[in-house]
C-alpha positions in Angstrom: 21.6 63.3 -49.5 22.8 66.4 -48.7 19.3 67.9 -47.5 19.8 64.7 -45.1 22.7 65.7 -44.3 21.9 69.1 -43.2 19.0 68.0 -41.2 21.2 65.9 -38.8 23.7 68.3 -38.6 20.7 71.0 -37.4 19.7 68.7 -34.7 22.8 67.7 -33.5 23.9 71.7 -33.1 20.7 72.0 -30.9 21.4 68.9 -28.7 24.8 70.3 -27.9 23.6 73.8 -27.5 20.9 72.7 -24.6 22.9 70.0 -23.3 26.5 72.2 -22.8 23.9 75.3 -21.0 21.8 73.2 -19.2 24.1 71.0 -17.3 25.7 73.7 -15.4 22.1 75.2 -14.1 21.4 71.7 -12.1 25.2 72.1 -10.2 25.8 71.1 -6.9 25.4 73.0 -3.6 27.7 76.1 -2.8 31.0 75.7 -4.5 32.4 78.1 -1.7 32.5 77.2 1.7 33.9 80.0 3.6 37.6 79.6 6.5 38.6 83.1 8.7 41.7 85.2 7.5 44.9 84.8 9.8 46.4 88.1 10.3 49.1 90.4 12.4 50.1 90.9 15.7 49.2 94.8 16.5 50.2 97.4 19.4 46.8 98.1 21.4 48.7 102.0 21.4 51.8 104.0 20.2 54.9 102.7 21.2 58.6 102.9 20.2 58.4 99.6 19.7 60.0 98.2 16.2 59.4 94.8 14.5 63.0 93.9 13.5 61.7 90.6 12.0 58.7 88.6 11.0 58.6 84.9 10.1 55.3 83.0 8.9 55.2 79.1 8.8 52.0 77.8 7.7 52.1 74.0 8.2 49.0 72.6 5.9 50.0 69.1 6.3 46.1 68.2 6.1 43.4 70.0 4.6 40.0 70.7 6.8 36.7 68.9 5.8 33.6 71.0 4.2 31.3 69.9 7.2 31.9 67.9 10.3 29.6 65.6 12.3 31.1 66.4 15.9 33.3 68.5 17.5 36.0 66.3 18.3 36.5 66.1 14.7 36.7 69.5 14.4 39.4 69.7 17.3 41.5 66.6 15.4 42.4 68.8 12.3 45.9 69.9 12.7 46.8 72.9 10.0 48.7 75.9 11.8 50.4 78.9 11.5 53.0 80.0 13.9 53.6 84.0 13.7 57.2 84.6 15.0 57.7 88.7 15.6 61.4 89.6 16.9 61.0 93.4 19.1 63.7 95.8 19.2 63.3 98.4 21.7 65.3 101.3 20.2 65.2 103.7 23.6 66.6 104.6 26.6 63.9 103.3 28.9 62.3 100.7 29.7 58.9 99.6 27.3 56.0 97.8 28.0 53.7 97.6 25.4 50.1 95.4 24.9 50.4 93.7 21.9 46.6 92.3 20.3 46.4 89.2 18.2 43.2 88.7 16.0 42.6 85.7 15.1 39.2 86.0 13.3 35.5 84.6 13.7 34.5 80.7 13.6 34.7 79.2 10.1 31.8 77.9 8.8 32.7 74.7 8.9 33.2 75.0 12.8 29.3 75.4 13.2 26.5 73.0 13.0 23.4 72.5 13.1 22.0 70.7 16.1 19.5 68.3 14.8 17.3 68.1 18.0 16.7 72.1 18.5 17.5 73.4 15.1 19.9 75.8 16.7 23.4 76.5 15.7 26.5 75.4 17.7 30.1 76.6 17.4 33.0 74.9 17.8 35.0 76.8 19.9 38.7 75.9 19.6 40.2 79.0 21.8 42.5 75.7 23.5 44.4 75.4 20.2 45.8 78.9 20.3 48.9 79.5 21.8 51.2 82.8 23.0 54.5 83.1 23.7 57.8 85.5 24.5 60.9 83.7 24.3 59.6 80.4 24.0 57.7 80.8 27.6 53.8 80.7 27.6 52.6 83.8 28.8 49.4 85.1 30.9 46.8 86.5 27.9 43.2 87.5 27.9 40.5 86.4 25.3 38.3 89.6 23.9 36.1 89.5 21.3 34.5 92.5 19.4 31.8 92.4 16.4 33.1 92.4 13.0 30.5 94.6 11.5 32.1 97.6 12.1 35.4 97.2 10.8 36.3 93.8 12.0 40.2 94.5 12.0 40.2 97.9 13.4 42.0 97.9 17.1 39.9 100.8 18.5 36.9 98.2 18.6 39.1 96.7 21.6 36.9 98.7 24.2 37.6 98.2 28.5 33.8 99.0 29.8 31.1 99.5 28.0 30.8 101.3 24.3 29.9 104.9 24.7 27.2 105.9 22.1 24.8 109.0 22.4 21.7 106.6 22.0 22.2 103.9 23.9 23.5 103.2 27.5 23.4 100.6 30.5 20.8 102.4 32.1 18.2 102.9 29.2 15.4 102.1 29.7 13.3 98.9 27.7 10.0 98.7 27.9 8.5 95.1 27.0 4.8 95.0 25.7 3.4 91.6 25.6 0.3 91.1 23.3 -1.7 87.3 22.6 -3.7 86.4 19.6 -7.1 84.8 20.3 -9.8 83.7 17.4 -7.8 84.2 14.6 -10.2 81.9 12.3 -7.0 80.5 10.3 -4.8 77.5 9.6 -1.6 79.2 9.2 -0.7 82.9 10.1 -2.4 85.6 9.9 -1.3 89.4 9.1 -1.2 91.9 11.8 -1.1 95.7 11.7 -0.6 99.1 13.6 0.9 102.0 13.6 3.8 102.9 15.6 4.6 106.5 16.7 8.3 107.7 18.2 10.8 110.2 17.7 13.7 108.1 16.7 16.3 110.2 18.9 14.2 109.3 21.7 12.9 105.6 20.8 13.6 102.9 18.7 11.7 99.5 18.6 11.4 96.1 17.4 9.4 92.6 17.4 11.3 89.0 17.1 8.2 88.5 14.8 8.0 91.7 13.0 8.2 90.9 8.8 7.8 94.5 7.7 7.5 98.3 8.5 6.9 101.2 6.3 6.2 105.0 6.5 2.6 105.6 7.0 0.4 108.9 7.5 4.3 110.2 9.2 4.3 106.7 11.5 5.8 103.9 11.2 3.3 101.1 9.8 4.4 97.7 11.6 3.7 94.2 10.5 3.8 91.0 12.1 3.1 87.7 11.3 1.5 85.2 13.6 -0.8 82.7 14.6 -3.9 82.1 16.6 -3.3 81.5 20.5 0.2 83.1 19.7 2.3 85.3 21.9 4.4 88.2 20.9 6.9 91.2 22.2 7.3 94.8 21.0 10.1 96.3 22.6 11.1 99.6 22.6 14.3 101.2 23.5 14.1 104.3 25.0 10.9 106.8 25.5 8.1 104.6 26.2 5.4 104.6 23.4 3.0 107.0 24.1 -0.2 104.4 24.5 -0.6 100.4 23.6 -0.9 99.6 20.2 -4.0 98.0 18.7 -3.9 95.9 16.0 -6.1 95.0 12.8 -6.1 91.0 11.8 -5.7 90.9 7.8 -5.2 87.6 5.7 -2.2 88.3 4.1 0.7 91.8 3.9 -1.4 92.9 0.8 -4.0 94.6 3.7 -6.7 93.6 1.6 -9.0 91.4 3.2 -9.8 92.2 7.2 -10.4 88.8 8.8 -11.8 88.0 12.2 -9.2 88.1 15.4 -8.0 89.9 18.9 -5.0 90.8 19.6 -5.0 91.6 23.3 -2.2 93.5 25.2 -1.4 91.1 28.2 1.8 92.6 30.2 4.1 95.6 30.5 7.8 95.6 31.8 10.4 97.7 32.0 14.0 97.1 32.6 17.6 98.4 31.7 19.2 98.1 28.4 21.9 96.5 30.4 19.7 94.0 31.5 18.3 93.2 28.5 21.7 92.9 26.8 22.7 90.6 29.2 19.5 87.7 29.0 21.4 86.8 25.6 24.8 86.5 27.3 26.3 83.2 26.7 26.7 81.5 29.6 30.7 79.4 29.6 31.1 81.6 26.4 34.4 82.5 27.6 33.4 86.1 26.5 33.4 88.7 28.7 30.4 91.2 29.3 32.2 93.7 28.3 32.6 92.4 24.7 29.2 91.3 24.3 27.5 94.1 25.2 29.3 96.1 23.1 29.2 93.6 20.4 25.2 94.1 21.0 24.9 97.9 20.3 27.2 97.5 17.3 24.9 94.7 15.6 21.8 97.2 16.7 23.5 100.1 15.0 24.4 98.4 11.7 21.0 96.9 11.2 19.8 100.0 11.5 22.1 101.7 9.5 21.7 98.9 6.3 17.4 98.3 6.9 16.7 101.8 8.4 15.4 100.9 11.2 16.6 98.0 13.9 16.3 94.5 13.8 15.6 91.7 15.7 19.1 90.1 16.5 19.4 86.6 16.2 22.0 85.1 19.4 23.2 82.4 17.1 24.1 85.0 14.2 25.9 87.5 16.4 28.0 84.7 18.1 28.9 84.0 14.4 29.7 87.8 13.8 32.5 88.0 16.7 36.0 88.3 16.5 38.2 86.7 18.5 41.5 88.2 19.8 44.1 87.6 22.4 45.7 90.9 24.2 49.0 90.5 26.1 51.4 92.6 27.4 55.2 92.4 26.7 58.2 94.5 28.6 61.8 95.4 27.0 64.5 97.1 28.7 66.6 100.1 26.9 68.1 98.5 23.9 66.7 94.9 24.7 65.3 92.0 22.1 62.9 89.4 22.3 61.1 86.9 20.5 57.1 86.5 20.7 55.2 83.6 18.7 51.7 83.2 18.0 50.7 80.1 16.9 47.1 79.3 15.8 44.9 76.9 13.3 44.5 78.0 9.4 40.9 77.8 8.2 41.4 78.2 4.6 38.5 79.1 2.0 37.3 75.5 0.6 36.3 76.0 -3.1 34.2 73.5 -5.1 35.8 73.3 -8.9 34.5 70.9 -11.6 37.0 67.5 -10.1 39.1 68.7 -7.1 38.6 70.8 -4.3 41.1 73.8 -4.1 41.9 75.5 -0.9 42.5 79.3 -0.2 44.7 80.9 2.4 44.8 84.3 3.2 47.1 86.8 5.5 46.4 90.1 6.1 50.1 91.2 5.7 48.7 95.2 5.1 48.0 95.8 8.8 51.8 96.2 8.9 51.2 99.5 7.4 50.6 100.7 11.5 54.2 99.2 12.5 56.7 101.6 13.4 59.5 99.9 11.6 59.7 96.6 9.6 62.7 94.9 8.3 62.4 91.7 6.5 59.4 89.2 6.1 60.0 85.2 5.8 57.2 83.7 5.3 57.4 79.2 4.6 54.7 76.9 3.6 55.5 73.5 5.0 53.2 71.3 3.2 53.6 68.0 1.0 50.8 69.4 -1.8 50.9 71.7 -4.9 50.9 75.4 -4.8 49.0 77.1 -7.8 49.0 79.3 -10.0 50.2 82.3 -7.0 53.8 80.9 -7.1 54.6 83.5 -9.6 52.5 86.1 -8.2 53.5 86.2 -4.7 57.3 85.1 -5.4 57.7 82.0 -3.7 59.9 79.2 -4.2 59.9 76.0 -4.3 61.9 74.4 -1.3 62.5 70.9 0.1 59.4 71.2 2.8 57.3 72.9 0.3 57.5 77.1 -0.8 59.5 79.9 0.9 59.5 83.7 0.6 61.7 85.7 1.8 61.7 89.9 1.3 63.6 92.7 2.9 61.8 95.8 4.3 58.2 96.6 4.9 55.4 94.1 2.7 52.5 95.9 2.8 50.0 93.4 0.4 48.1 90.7 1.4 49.1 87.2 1.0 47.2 85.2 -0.3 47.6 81.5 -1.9 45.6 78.1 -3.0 46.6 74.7 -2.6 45.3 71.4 -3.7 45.8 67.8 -4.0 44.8 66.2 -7.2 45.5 62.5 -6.1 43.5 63.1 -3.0 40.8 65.7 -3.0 39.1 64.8 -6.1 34.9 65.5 -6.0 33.3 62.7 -5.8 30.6 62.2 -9.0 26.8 61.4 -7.6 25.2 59.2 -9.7 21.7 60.0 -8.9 22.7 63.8 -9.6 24.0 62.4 -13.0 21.0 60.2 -13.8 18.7 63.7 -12.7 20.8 66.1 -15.1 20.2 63.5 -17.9 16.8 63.5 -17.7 16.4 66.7 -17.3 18.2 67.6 -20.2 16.4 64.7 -22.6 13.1 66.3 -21.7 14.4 70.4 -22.4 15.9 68.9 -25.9 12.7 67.5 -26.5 10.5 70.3 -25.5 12.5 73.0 -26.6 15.1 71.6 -29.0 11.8 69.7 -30.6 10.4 73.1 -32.3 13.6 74.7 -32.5 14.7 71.9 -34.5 11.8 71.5 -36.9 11.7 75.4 -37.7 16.2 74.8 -38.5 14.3 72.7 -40.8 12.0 74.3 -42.7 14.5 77.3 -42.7 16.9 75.2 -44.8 14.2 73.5 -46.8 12.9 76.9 -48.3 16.7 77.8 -48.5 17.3 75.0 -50.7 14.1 75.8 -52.7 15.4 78.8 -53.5 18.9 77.6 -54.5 17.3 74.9 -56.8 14.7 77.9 -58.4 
């Protein structure tokens, strides 16, 4: 009875031990689906300037959906955050100062898909953002700079163009144009040469590049393409010093030389400017400015991360873009006003085991750049439960929903999740449920089989022994 006994009790320890670590390997798709920060209002320069008082009200009356279908949608969700700043100006003279608002990039649920040509599009809800100073709308420009390079940072704000020792309007791009021919393949084939330039004098690229390397003190470039295919190598810069030729290989290993041509069949040369500009946006609402500069910063952080730069893909540097609105704001000697910002609130949607949670976050620590700052109100106005942060941040429970209120400078970032178990629970997915369970009867019986009959024989020799 007892050797009985054990046996079941050694199976049933397996069973739970592949069944409890398996489950969790088969989850779902990304439990994190990422919102945009809301931040501070900032002074473009030094001014005198003081922030006698800010007051946050977040009202999260709704919570935004993972994905959405259409942009309309998109435009009907109605969280907010109104940023209310009261300015003293402390002097004898009269002030005016531009005050910048950043208001982040599009969250990802604010770009889709589009179904018919497989390229992204972006919501863009610049309408739903709204300026004020003393409760009358004022004039304010849209900018945008890349948030690569310190996304935050107010020095990115650039009038004209970027000035960078490498790259300028007028440099030149040269465009060599090359098309496969008799490439005896199904798929793509493996193309090679060898690239030579002084990298303060040229850098270069291919849209179909897949790989470069140091070779024999050149650059050994690889692209991948088919038969009857045509392709650009551009170079920025000093023109290469004669047209590439190319080997045709069957795969990156270089192995195995197959038949092909690759024949050069145009040259052209125009401005960096120029070729900046044949990726503008047109109705972007983004000014030249901002996108060319946005363009040399993506080029110089690929090439600071790979070594070398990278094709840049239009849909992925729209996405990399912050958005701010600059305004300016005058105050005679000793004068007050009010100015409001009032914007969306993309929280961080985050996937747990029954309800989704939602994370806010405020980048209170750019304050830190204020001259002066007296007292900080922030209110949530919402009907659901805040977490576990209550005690972290200080907030308090109110009739509208949570309240903080603190005298002098707060220098940390706010941040703070909210959920609502009644009506954000995750809905279960039967087929998922019927695949885990087969997955995991076929592990226990492939793997928990053996390990079982080897418990088995462990604790039959054990008890061998005992009995001897």
């Amino acid at each position: 009875m007892k050797k009985r006994i054990i046996e079941i009790l050694s199976y049933i320890t397996v069973l739970l031990l592949f069944v409890s670590n398996v489950i969790p390997v088969f989850g779902s798709s990304d439990p994190l689906t990422s919102g945009a920060f809301s931040t501070e209002l900032m002074f473009l320069k030094d001014c005198p300037l003081v922030v006698q008082k800010e007051r946050l009200i977040f009202d999260i009356q709704e919570f935004p959906q993972k994905s959405y279908k259409d942009k309309q949608a998109f435009f009907n969700y109605e969280g907010k955050v109104s940023a209310e700043y009261t300015l003293y100006n402390p002097t004898d003279k009269t002030v005016t100062a531009t005050l910048a608002y950043p208001f982040g990039e599009i969250p990802s649920y604010g770009i889709i898909e589009n179904k018919l040509t497989k390229e992204l599009e972006f919501y863009i809800d610049n309408d739903k953002f709204n300026v004020t100073v003393n409760d009358q709308e004022v004039d304010k420009t849209l900018r945008h700079t890349s948030i690569l390079h310190d996304g935050f940072a107010i020095s990115n704000l650039i009038d004209g163009y970027i000035e960078d020792s490498f790259y300028s309007s007028d440099l030149p791009v040269t465009i060599y144009s090359f098309k496969t021919s008799n490439i005896k393949l199904n798929g793509q084939a493996a193309l090679f040469t060898t690239l030579k330039a002084d990298e303060k004098e040229s850098k270069f690229y291919s849209k179909a590049q897949s790989g470069r390397e140091l070779y024999k003190k050149a650059d050994l470039f690889e692209v991948w393409i088919g038969n009857n295919a045509t392709f650009d190598v551009i170079v920025f810069g000093k023109p290469l010093e004669e047209i590439p030729t190319w080997e045709v290989y069957l795969n990156g290993t270089r192995e195995e030389e197959i038949e092909g041509k690759v024949t050069h069949i145009d040259t052209k040369t125009i401005t960096f400017e120029e070729y900046v500009m044949e990726s503008y946006p047109e109705n972007s609402n983004i000014a030249m400015q901002d996108w060319y500069n946005a363009v040399v910063t993506e080029l110089k952080t690929n090439e600071e991360i790979n070594g070398y730069i990278y094709p840049i893909e239009h849909s992925v540097l729209y996405s990399n873009l912050m958005r701010w609105y600059v305004y300016d704001v005058t105050l005679e000697p000793n004068q007050t006003l009010t100015t409001t910002i009032t914007a969306p609130v993309y929280p961080s949607i985050i996937e747990g085991d029954k309800y989704y949670t939602y994370e806010y976050t405020h980048l209170l620590s750019l304050t830190k750049k204020w001259n002066e700052y007296q007292s900080l109100e922030i209110q949530i106005n919402t009907p659901f439960e805040l977490l576990d942060e209550l005690d972290q941040n200080g907030f308090e429970k109110t009739n509208d929903g949570y309240q903080l209120i603190f005298d002098g400078s707060y220098e940390k970032d706010i941040s703070f999740t909210i959920t609502n178990y009644e009506k954000t629970p995750i809905k279960s997915n039967s087929n998922y449920i019927l695949f885990n369970i087969i997955i995991n009867i076929f592990i226990v019986i492939i793997i928990g089989g053996p390990l079982y009959l080897f418990i088995r024989f462990f604790w039959n020799n054990r008890l061998s022994t005992i009995k001897k």
